[in-house]
C-alpha positions in Angstrom: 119.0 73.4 6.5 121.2 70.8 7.9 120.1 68.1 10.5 121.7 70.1 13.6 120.5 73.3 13.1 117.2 71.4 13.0 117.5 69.9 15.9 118.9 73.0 17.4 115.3 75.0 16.7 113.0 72.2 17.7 114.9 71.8 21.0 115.0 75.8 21.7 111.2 75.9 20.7 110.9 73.0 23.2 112.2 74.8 25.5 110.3 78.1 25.5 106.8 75.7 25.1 107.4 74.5 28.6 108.5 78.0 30.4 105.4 79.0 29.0 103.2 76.6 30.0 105.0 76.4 33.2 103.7 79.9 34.0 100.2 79.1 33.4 99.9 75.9 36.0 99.7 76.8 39.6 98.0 75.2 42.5 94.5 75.6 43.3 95.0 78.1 47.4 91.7 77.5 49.9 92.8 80.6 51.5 90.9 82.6 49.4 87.8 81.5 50.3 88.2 82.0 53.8 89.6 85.4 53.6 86.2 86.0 51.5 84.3 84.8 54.8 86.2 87.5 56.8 85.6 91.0 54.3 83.0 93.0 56.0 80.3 93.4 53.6 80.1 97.0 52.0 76.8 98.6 53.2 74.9 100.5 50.4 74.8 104.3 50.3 71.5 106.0 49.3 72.1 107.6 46.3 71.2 111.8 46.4 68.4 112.1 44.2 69.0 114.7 41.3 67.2 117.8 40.8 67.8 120.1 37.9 70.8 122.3 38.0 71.2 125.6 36.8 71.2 126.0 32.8 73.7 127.8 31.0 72.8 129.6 27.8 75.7 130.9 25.4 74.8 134.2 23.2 76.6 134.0 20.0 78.1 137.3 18.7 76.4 138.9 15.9 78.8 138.4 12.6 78.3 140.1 9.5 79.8 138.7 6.4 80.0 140.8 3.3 80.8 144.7 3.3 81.6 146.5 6.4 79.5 149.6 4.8 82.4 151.5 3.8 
């Protein structure tokens, strides 16, 4: 490869390393914190307590393999 196509690649693959990394800094926002302070806290619900259910019970057909007796 020549010298400027070299130069071309590393400064393209410079370029797109930055974007990328750009997108991953951000500042550190105290807001968060105090809109935690503000959330009503959720209040548990009793769970219902299980009892058994009614059972189903599948009847297979009756198949005969072999000859039909005719």
């Amino acid at each position: 490869m020549k010298k400027q196509t070299i130069m071309g690649v590393i400064a393209i693959m410079t370029i797109i390393a930055v974007a990328m990394f750009a997108g991953c800094v951000e500042k550190e926002a105290s807001e968060p914190a105090q809109a935690d302070a503000q959330m009503p806290t959720p209040t548990p619900t009793p769970t219902p307590t299980s009892s058994p259910g009614p059972t189903l019970t599948v009847e297979r057909p009756a198949v005969n393999i072999g000859n039909s007796g005719a």
